[in-house]
PLY file of the C-alpha trace (Angstrom):
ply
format ascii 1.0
element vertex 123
property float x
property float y
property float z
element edge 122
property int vertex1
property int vertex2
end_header
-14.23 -10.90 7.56
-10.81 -10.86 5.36
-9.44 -13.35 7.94
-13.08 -15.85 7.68
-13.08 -15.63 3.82
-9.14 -16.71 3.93
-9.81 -19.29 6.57
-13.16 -20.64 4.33
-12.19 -20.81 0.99
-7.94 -21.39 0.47
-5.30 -23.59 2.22
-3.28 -20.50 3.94
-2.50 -20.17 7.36
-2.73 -16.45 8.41
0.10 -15.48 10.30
-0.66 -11.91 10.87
-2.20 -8.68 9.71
-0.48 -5.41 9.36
-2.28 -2.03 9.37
0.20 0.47 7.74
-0.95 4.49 7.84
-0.02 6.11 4.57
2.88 8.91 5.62
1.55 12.63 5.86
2.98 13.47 2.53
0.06 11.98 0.59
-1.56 14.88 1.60
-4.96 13.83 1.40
-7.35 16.35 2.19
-8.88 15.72 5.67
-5.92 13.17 6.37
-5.75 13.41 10.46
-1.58 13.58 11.49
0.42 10.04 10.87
0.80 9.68 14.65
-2.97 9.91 15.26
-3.83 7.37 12.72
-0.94 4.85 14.14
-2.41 5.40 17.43
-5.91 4.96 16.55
-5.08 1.80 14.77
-2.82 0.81 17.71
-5.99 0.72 19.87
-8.54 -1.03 17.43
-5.79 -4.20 17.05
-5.38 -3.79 21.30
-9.01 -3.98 22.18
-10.10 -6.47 18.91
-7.79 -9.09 17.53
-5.19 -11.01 18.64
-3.49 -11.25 14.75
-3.52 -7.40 13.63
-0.51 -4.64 14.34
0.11 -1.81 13.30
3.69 -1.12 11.63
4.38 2.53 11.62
7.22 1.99 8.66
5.41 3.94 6.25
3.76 6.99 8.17
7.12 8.11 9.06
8.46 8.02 5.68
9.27 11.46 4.25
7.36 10.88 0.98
4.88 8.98 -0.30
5.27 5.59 -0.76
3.70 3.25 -3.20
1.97 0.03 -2.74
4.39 -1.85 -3.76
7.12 -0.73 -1.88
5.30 -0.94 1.22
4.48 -4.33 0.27
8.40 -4.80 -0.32
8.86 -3.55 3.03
7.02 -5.90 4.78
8.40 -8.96 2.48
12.05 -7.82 3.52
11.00 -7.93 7.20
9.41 -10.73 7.21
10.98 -13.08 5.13
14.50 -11.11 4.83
15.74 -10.01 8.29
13.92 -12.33 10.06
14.23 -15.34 7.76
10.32 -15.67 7.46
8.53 -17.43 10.64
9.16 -20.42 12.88
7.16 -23.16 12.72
5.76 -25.46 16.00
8.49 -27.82 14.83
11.45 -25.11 15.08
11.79 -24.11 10.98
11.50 -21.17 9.56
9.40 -21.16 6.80
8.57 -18.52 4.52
5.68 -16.52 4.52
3.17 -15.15 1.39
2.71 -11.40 1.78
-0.94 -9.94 0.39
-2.72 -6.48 0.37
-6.05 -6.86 1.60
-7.73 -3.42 -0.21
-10.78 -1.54 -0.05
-12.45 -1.00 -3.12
-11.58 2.75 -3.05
-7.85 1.33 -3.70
-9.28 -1.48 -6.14
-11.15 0.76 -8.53
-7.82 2.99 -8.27
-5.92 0.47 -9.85
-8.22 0.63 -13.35
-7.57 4.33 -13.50
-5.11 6.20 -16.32
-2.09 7.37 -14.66
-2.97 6.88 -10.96
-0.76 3.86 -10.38
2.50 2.83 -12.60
2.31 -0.42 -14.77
5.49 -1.90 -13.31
3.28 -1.42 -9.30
0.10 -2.88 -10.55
2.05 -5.80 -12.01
4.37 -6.50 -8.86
1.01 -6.55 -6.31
0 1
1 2
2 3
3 4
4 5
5 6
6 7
7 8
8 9
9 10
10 11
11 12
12 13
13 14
14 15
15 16
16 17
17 18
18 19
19 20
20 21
21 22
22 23
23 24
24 25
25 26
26 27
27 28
28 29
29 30
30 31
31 32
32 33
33 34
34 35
35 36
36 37
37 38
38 39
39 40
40 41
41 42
42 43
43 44
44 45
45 46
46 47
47 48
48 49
49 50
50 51
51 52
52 53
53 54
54 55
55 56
56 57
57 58
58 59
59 60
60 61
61 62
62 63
63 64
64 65
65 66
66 67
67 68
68 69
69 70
70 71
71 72
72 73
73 74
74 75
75 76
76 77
77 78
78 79
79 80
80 81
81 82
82 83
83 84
84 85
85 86
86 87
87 88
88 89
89 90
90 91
91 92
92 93
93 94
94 95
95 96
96 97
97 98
98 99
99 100
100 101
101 102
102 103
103 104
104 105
105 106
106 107
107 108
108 109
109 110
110 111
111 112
112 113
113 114
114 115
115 116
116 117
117 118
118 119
119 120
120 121
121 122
């Protein structure tokens, strides 16, 4: 549906969607084992899209990670090491990285003292 809406109503190209398991430090009550959740999301983007992976950067941190360093990860990656992607004609170009959210995370972000100003204002 993310992918439709993106594809309907704005002029990006989506070059790829990244599931990315929180690391086992959050310690979320109920929160099945980091390698369970990569694998489980390893098999969804296997059996139903041909644009999703799953990037296991962040479930093997040893803390928590926020956001917006995940989101840093995944700009270095991208558009640092690996100079962004190549086009059909042979350039690289550089790619936009988003956070697609649920509203559990939205509604987060308009809580006191759950997320840090300088996060909130980098996503």
């Amino acid at each position: 549906m993310a992918a439709d809406a993106v594809n309907e109503t704005t002029n990006y190209e989506i070059m790829g969607g990244f599931f990315s398991p929180v690391s086992d430090s959050y310690l979320k009550p109920g929160l099945v084992a980091g390698r369970h959740r990569v694998r489980m999301c390893e098999l969804a983007c296997e059996r139903t899209s041909n644009w999703l992976m799953v990037d296991a950067w962040e479930v093997l941190q040893p803390d928590y990670t926020p956001t917006a360093l995940v989101l840093d990860h995944f700009e270095s990656e991208i558009n640092g090491k690996r100079a962004g992607v190549k086009t059909q004609n042979g350039e690289n170009r550089k790619c936009k990285i988003m956070l697609l959210a649920g509203g559990d995370l939205i509604t987060s972000m308009g809580e006191p003292g759950v997320w840090a100003d300088d996060d909130l204002q980098h996503i």
